[in-house]
Backbone bond lengths (Angstrom), bond angles and torsions (degrees), N, CA, C in turn:
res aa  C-N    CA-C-N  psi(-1)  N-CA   C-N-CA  omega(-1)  CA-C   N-CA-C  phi
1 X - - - 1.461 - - 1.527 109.08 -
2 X 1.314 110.37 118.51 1.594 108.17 164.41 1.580 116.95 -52.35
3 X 1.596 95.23 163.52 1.436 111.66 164.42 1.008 138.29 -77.76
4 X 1.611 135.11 109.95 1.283 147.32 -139.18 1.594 89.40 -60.17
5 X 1.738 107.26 146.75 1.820 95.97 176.75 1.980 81.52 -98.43
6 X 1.467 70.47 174.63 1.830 96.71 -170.96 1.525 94.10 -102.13
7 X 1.920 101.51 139.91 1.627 87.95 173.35 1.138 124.02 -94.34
8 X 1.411 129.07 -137.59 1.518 121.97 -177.07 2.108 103.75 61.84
9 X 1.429 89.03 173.22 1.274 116.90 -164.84 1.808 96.33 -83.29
10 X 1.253 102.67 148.94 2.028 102.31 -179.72 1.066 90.65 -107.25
11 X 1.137 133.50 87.78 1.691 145.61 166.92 1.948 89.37 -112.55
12 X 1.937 80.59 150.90 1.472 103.47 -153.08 2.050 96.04 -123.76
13 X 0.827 116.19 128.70 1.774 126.37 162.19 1.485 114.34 150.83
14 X 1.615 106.22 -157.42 1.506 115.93 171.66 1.645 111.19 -131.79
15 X 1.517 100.04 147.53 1.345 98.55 -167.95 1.658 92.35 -130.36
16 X 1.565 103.67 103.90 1.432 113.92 166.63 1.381 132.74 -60.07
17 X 1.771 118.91 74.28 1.219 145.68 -163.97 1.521 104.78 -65.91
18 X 1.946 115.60 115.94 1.469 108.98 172.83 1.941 109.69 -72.99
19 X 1.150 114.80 79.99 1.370 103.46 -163.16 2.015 114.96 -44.31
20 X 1.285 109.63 132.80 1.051 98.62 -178.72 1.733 113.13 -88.66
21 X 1.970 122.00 172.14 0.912 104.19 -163.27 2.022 107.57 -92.88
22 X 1.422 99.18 173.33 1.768 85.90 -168.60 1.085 127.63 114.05
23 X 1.624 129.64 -51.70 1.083 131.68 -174.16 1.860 94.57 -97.72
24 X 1.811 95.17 -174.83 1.587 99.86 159.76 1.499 103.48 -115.92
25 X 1.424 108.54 174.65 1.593 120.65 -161.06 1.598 110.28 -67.20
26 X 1.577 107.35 -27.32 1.538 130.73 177.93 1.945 86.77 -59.92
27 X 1.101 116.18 -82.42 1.465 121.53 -163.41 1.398 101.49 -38.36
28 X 1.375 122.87 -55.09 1.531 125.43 172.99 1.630 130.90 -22.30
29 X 1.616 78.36 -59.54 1.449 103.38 -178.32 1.547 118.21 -57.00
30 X 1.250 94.82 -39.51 1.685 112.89 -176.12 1.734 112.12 -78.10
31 X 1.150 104.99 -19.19 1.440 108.25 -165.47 1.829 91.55 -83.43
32 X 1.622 118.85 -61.69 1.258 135.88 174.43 1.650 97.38 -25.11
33 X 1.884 101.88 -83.99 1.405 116.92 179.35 1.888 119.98 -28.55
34 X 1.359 121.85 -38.70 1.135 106.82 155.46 1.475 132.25 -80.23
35 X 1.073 127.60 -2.22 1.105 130.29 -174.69 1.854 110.75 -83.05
36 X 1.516 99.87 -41.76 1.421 103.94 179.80 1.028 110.46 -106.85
37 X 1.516 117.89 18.04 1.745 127.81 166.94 1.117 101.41 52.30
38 X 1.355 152.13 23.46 1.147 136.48 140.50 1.193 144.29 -26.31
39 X 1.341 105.98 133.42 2.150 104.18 -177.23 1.212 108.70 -60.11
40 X 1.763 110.09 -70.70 1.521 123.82 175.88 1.025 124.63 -84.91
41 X 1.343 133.00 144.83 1.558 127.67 151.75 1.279 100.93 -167.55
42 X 1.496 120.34 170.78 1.180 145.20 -162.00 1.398 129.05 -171.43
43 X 1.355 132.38 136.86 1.023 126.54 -166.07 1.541 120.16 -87.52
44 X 1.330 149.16 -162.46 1.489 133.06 -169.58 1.631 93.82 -138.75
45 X 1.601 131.59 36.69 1.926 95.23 -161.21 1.750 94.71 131.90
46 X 1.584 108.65 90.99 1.564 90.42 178.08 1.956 115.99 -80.81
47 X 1.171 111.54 139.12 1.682 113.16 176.28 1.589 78.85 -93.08
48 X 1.756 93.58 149.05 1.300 115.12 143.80 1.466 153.73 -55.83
49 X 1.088 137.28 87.21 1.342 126.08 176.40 1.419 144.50 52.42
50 X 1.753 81.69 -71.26 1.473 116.60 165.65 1.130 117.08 -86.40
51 X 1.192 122.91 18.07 1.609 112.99 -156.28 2.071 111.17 -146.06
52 X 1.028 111.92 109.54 1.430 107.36 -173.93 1.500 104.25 -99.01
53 X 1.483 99.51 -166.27 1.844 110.23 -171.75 1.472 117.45 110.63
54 X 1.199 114.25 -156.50 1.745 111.88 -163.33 1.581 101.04 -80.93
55 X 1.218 102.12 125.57 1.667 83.78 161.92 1.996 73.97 -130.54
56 X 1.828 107.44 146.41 1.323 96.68 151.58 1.265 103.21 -117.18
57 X 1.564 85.77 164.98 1.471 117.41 -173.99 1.928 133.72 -111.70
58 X 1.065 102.89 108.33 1.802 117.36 -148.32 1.189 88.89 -70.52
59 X 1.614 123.99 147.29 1.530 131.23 170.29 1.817 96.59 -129.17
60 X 1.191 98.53 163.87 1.269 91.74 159.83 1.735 129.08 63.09
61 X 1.453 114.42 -136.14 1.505 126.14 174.86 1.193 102.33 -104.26
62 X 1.491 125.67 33.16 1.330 140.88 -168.56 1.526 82.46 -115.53
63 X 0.955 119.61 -76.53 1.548 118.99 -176.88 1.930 136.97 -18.13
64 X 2.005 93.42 -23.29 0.921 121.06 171.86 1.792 119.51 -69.26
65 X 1.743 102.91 -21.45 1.261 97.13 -177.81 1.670 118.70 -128.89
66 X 1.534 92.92 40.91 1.340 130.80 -167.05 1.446 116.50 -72.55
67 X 1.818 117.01 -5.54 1.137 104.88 -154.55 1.772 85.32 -124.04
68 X 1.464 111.16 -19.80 1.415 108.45 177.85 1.749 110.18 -38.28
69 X 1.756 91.96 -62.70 0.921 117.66 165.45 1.479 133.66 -7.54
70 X 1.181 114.16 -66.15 1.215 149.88 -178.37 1.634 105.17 -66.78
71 X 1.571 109.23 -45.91 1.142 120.24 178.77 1.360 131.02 -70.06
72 X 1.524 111.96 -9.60 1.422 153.38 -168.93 1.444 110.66 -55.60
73 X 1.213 117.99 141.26 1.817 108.30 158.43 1.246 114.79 -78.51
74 X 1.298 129.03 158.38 1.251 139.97 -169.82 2.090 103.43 -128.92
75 X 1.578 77.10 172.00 1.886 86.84 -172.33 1.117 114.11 -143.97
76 X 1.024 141.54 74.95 2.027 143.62 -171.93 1.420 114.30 -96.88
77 X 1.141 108.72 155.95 1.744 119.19 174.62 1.494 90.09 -134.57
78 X 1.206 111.14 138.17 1.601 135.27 -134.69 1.939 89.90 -149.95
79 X 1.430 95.60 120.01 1.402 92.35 149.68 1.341 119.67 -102.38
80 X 1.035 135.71 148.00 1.659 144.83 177.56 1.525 112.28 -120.48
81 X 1.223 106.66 98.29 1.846 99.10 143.48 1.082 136.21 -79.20
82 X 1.272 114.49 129.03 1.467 118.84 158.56 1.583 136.54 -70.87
83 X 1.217 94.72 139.65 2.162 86.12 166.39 1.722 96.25 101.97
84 X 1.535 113.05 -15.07 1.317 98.79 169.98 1.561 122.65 -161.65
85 X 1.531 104.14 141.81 1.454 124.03 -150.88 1.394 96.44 -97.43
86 X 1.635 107.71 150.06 1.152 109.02 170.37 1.101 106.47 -151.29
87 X 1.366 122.33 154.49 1.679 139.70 -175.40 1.380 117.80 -42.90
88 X 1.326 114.93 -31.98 1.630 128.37 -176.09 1.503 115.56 -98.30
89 X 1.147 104.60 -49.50 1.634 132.45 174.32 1.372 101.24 115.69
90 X 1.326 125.62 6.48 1.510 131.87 161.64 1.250 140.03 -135.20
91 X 1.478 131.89 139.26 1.343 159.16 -140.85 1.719 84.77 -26.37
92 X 1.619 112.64 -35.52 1.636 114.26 -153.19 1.512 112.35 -70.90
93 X 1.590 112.61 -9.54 1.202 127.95 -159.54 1.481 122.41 -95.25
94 X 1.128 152.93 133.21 1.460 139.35 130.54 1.067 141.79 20.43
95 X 1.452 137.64 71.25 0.978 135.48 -162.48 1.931 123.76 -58.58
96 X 1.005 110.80 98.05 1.431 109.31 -174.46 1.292 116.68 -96.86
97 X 1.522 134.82 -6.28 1.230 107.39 174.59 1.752 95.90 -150.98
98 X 1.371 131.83 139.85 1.507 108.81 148.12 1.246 110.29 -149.81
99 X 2.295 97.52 165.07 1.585 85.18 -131.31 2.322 71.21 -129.29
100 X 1.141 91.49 154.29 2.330 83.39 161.52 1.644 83.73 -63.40
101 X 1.487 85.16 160.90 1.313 105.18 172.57 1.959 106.13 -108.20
102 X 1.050 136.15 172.58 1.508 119.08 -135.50 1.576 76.68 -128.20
103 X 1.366 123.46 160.66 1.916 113.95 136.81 0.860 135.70 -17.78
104 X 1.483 149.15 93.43 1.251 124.90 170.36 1.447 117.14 -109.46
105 X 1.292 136.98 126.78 1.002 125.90 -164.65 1.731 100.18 -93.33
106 X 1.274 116.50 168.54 1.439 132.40 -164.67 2.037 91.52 -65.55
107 X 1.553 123.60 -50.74 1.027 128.27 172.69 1.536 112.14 -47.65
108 X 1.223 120.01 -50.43 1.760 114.15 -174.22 1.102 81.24 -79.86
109 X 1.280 160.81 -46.81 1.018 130.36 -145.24 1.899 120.89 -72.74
110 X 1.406 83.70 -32.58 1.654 84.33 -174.70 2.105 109.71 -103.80
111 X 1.685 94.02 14.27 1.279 83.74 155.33 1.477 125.62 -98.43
112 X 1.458 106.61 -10.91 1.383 126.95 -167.69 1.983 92.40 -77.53
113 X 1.363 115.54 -38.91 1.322 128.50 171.63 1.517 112.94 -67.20
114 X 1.244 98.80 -33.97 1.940 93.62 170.83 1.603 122.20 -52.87
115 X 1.357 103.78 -48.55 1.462 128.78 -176.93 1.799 101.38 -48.68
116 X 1.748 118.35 -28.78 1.074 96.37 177.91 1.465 126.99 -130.57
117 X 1.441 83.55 55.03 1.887 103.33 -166.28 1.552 103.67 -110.79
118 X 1.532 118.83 134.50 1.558 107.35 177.32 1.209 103.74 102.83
119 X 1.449 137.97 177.50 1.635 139.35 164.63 1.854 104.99 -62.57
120 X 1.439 82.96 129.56 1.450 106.03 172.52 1.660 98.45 -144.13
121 X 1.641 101.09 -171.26 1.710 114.49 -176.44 1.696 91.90 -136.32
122 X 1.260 83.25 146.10 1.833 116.71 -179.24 1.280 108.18 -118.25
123 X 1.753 122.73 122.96 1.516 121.31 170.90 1.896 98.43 -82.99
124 X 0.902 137.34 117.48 1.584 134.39 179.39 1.355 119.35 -52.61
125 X 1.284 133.33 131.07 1.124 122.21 165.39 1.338 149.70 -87.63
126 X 1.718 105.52 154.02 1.839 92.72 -142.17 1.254 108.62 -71.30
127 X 1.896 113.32 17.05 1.488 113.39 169.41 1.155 101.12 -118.80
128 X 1.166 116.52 52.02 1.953 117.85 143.40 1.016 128.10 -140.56
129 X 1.203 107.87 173.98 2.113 110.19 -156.25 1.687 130.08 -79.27
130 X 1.650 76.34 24.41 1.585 91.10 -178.64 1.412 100.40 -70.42
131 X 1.241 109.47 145.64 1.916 116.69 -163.18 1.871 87.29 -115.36
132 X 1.650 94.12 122.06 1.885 99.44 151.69 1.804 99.46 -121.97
133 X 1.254 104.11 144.67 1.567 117.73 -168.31 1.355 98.84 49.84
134 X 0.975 133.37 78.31 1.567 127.84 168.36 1.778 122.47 30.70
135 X 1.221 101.95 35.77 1.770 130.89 -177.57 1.391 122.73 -111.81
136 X 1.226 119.25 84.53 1.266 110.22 -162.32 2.072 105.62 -52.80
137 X 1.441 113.67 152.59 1.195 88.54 -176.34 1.656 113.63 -84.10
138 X 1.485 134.64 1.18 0.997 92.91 174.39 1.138 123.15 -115.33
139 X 1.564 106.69 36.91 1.550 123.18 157.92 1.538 92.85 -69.22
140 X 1.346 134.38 -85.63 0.972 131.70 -163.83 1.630 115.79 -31.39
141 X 1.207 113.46 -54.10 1.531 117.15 176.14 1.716 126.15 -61.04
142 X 1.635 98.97 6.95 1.610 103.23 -174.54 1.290 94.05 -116.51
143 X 1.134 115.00 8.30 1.832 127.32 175.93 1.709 115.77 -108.50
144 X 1.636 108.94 -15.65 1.582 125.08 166.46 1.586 90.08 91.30
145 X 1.406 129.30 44.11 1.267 133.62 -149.42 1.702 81.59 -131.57
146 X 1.463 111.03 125.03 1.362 124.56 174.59 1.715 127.99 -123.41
147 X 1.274 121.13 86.08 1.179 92.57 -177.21 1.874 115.28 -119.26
148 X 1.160 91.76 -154.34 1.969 86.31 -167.62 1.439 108.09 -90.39
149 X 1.094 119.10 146.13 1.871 126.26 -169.09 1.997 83.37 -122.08
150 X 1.236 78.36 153.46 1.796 84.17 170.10 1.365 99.75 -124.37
151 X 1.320 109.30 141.72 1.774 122.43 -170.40 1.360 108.33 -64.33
152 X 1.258 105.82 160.77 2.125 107.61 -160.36 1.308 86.25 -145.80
153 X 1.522 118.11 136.84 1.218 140.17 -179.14 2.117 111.15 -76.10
154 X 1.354 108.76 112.15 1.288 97.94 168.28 1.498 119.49 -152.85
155 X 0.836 125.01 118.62 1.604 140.27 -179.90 1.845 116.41 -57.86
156 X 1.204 91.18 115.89 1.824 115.12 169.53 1.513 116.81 -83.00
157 X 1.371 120.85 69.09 1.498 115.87 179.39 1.485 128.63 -50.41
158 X 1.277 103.61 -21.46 1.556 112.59 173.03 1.643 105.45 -152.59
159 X 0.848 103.31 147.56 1.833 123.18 164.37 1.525 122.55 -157.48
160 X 1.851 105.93 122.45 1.278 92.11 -159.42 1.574 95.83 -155.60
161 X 1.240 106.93 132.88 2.036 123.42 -179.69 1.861 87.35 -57.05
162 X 1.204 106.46 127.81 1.378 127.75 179.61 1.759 106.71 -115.76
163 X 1.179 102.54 -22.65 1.611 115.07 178.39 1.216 114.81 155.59
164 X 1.593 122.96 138.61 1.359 153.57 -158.75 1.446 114.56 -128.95
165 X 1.732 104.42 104.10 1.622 107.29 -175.85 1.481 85.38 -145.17
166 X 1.716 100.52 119.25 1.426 111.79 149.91 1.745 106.24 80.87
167 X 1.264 110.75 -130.65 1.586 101.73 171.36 1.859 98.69 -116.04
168 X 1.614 112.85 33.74 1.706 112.01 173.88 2.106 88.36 -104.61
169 X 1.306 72.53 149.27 1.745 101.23 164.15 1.796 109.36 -131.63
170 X 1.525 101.76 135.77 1.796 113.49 163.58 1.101 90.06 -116.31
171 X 1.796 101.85 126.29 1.341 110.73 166.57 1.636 89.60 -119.45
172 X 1.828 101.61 167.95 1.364 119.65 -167.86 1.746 92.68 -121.04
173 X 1.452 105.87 97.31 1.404 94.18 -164.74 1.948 98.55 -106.10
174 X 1.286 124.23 161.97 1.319 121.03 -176.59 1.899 99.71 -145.47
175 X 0.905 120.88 142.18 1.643 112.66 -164.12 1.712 106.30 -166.01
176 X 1.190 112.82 -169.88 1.451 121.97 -172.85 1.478 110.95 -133.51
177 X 1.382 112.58 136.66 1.130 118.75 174.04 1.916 115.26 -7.09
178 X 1.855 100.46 145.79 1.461 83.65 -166.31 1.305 138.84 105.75
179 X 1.438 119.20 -35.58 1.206 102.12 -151.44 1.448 96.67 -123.32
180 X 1.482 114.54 149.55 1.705 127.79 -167.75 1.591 116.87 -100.37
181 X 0.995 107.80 92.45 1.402 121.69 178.06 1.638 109.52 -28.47
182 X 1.276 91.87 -60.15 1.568 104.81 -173.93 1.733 122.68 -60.55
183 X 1.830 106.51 -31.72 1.414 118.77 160.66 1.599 104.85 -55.63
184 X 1.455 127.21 -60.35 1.032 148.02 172.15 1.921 100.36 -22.65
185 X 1.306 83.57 -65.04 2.007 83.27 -175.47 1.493 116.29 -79.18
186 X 1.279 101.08 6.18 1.718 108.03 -178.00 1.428 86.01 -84.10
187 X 1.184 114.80 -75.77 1.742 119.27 -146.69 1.809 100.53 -74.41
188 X 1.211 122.25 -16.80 1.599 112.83 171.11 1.453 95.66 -63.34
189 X 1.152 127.55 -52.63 1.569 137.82 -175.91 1.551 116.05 -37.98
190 X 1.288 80.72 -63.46 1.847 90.93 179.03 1.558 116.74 -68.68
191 X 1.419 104.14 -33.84 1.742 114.53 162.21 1.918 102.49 -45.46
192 X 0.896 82.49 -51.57 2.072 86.10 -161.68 1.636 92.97 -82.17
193 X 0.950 140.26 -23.53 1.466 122.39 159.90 1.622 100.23 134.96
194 X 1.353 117.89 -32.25 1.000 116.21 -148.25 1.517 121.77 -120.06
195 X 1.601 112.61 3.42 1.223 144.27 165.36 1.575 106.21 67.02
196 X 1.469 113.20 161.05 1.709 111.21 -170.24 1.729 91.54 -157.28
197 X 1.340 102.74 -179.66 1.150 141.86 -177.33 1.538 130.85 -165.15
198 X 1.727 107.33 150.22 1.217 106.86 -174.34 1.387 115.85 -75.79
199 X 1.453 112.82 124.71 1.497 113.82 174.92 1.930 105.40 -96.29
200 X 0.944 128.36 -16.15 1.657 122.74 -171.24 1.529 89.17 -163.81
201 X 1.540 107.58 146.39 1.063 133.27 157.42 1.382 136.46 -158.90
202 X 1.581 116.62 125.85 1.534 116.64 -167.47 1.755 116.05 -124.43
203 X 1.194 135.10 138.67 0.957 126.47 -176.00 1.049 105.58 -103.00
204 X 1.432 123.39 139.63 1.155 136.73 174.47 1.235 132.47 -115.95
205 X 1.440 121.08 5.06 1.593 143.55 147.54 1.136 111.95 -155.22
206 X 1.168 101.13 174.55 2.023 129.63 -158.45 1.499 86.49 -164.87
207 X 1.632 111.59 121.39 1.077 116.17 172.62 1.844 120.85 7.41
208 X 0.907 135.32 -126.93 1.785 133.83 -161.13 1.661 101.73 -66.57
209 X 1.454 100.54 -9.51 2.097 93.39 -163.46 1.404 93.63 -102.29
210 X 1.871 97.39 142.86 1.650 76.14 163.86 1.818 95.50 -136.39
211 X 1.273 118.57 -153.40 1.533 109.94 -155.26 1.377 91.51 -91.65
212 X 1.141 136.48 30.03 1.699 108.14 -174.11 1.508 85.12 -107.11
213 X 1.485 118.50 -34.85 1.571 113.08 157.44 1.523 137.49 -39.86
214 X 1.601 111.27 -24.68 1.040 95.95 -159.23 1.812 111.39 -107.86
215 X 1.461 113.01 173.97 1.342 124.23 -140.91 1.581 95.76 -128.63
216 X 1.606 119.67 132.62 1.141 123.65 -151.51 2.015 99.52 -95.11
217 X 0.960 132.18 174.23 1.656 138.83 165.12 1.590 85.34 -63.93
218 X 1.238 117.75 -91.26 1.596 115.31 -178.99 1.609 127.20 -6.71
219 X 0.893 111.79 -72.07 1.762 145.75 168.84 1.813 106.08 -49.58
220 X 1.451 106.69 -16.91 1.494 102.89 -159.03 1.903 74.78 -119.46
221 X 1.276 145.94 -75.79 1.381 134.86 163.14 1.310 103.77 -7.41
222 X 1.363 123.77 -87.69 1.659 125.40 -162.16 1.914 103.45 -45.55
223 X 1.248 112.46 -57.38 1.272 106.80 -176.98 1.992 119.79 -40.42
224 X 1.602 84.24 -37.59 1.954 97.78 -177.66 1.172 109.21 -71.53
225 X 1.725 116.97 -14.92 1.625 119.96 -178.36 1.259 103.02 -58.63
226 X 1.688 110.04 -55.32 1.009 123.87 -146.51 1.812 123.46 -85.61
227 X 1.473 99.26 -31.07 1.573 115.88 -172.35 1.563 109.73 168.66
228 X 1.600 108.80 109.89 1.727 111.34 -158.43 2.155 94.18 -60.46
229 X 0.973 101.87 -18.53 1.453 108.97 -164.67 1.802 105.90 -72.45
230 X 1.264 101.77 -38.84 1.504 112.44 165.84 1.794 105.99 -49.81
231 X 1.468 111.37 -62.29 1.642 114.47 174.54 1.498 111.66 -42.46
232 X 1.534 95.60 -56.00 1.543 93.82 -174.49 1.442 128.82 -25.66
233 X 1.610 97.51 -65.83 1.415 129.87 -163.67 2.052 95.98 -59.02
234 X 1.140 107.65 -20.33 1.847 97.68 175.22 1.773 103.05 -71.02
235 X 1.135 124.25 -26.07 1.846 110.20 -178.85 1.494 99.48 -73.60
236 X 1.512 95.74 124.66 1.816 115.54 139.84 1.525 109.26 -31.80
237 X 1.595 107.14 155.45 1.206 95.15 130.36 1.312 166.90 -58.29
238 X 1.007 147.06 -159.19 1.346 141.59 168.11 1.417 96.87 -98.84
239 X 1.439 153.47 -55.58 1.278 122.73 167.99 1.702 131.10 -43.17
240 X 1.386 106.64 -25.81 1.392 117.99 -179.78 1.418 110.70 -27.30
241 X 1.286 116.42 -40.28 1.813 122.57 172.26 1.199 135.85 -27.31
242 X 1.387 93.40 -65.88 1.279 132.05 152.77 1.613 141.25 -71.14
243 X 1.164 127.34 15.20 1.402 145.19 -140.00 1.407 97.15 -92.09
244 X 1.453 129.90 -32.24 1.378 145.32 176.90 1.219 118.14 -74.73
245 X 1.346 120.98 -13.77 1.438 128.94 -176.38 1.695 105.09 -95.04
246 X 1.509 92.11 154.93 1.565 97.98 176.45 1.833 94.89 -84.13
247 X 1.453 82.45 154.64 2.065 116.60 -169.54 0.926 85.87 -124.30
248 X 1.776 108.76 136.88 1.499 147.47 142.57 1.527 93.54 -93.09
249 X 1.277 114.52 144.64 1.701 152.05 158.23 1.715 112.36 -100.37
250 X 1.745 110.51 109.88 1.147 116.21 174.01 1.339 120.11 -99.82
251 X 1.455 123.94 147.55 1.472 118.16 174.84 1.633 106.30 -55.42
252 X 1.614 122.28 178.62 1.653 102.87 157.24 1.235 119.65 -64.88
253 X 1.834 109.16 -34.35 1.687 98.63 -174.48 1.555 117.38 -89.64
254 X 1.201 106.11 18.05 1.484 109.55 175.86 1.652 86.93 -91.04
255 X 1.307 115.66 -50.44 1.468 113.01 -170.70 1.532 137.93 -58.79
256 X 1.672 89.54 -15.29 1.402 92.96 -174.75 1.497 91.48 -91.77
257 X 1.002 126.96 -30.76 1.658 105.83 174.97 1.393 113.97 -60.88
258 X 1.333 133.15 -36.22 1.266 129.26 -158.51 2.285 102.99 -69.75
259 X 1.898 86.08 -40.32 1.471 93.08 -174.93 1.799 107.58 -51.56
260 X 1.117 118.17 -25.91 1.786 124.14 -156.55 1.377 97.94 -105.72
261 X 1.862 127.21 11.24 0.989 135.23 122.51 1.499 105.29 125.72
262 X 1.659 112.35 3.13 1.387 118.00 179.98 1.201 140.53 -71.54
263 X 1.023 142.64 91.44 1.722 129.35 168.33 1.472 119.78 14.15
264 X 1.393 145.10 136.97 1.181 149.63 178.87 1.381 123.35 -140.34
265 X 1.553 111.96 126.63 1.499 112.67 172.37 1.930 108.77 -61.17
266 X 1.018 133.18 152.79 1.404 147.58 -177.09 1.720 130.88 -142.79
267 X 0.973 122.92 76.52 1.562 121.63 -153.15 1.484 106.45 -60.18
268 X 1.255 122.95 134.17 1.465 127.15 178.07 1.673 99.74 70.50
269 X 1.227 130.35 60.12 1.538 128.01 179.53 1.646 86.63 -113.02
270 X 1.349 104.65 175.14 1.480 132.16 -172.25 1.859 85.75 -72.27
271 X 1.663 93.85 167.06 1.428 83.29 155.78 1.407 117.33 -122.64
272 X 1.067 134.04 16.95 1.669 126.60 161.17 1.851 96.97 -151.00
273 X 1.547 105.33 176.42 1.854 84.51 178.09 1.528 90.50 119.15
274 X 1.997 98.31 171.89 0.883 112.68 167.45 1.725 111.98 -105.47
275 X 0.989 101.46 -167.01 2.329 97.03 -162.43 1.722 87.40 -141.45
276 X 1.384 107.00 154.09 1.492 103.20 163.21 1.875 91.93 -119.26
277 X 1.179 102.21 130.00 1.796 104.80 -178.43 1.313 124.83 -67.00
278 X 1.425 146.02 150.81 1.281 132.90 137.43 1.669 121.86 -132.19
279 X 1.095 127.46 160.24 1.012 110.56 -178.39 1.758 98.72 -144.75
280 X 1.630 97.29 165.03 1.456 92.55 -167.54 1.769 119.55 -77.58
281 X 1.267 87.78 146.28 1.750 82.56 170.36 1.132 138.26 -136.34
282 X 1.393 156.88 160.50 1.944 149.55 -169.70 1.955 87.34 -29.62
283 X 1.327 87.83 152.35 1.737 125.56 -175.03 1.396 107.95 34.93
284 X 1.636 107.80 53.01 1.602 115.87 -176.13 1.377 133.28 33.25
285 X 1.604 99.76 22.05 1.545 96.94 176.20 2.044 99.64 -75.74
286 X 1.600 109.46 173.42 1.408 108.07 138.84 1.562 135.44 -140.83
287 X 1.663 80.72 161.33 1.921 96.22 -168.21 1.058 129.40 -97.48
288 X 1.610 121.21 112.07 1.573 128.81 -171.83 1.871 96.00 -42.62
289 X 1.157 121.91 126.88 1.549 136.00 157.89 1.609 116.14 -125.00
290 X 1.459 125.67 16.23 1.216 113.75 155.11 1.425 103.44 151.72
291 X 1.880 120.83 -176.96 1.104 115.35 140.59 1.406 136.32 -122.65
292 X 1.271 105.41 -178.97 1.745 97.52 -168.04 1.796 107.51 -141.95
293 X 1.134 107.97 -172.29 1.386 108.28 -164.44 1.779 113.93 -141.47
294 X 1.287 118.90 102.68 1.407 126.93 -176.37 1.711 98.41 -37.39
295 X 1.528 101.28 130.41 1.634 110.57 171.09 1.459 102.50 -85.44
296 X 1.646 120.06 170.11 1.033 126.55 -179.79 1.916 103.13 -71.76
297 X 1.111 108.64 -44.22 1.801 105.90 160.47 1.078 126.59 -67.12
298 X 1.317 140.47 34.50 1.381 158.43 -162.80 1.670 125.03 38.52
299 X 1.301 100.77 12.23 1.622 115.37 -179.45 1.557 114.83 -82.66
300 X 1.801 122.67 125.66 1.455 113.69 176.33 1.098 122.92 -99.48
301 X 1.469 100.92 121.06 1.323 113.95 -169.64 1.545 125.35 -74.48
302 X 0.977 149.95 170.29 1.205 142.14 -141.20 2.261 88.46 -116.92
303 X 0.920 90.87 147.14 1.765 91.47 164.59 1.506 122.91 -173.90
304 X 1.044 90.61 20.83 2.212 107.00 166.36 1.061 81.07 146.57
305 X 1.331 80.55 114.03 2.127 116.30 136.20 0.894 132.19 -136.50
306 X 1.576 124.14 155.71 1.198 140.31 178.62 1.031 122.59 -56.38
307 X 1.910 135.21 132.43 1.059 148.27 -166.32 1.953 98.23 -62.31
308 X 1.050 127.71 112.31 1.504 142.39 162.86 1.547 106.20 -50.00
């Protein structure tokens, strides 16, 4: 028996989604995905609920480079309250504890912020989609179901008071794959005595994208009013993923070896690393076909590409 075809249109890129707040990134995805009738797509990185900003969204043979993505640093501005705890670590949660919030002077404050600048460890929270036995955990935690997370190493490249009203904090936080904003506002909390939680959160980059790129559900409807081709024209490419990485340029017949899965000499290539590919194509432009990975003999090896 053949393989069932998929319906919708096989359109190929990324569509830098302003996620709105309310839904989850799954619903997002799905809402987009009908709009441009797409077969495939996939999301890069679920945001929370509560939480808007870039999420992009993989179509196509885009989907293939979905995990860089994922692998990406990120950039949020975070509101934080103080003085009160909650079950989730956000506004969405249960309020379990609240405390006055104490003096803090601008000095404690940003030493208490020192403590979490640079590589540190995060226990995950049992309201995020970190999966044990194939369970997301905060299914389990909507069942009063608790179990043990082991702390995961992740680095805070920046953290920084963006503005101070009342017992709210905006911090300008910038970090690496991994890491939970909302853990983040737990343990500053408990640092300062008086424990906090995330009340708002927006992302404002995803690895190479950042929000001034990105394109609202709203904004993406009106365009479909008008001419699906207008929508179209908002997806990146499918290299777009990768756009930050250094590119090697292949002849065609360098390329067709690489496609049939071979190792390739490359003049002027990196010397260790990953590569973003191109190879040449009609009226001497060239066409992203994948990426690859410097060999220890200076040859790049092939490791996802795009269907030819």
């Amino acid at each position: 028996m053949g393989r069932r075809r998929r319906k919708g249109r096989n359109i190929s890129g990324i569509l830098l989604l302003d996620k709105p707040m309310g839904i989850t990134s799954n619903a997002a995805l799905q809402q987009v995905k009908r709009l441009f009738n797409a077969c495939k797509a996939g999301h890069t990185g679920s945001l929370d609920p509560l939480a808007t900003g870039v999420l992009p969204l993989c179509f196509g043979e885009a989907t293939k480079f979905s995990q860089f993505l994922l692998d990406a640093d990120k950039h949020y501005r975070a509101r934080v309250r103080l003085g009160v705890t909650t079950d989730s670590g956000d506004a969405d949660g249960k309020v379990l504890e609240t405390k006055p919030v104490p003096e803090i002077t601008d000095e404690a404050l940003e030493q208490a912020l020192d403590n979490y600048r640079g590589e540190i460890t995060q226990v995950p929270s049992m309201f995020s989609a970190l999966k044990v036995d194939g369970q997301p955990l905060y299914k389990l935690a909507r069942q009063g179901v608790e179990v043990e997370r082991e702390a995961r190493p992740v680095t805070i490249y920046e953290l920084e008071v963006q503005d101070r009203s009342g017992d709210e904090l905006t911090l300008d936080v910038r970090c690496s794959k991994g890491t939970y904003v909302r853990t983040l506002a737990e343990d500053i909390g408990r640092e300062l005595g008086c424990g906090a939680h995330v009340a708002g959160l927006r992302r404002l980059a995803a690895g190479p994208f950042k929000i001034e790129e990105t394109v609202s559900i709203q904004q993406l409807e009106e365009l479909m009013s008008e001419d699906r081709s207008n929508m179209d024209a908002k997806l990146q490419p499918v290299g777009a993923a990768v756009k930050d990485w250094p590119a090697v340029e292949l002849t065609e017949v360098t390329a067709s070896f690489l496609r049939q899965g071979q190792p390739v000499q490359v003049a002027n290539a990196p010397t260790d690393g990953w590569v973003s590919i191109f190879a040449e194509a009609p009226q001497n432009e060239l066409e992203f076909i994948g990426v690859g990975e410097i060999q220890d003999d200076g040859l790049v090896a092939p490791r996802r590409l795009i269907a030819s």
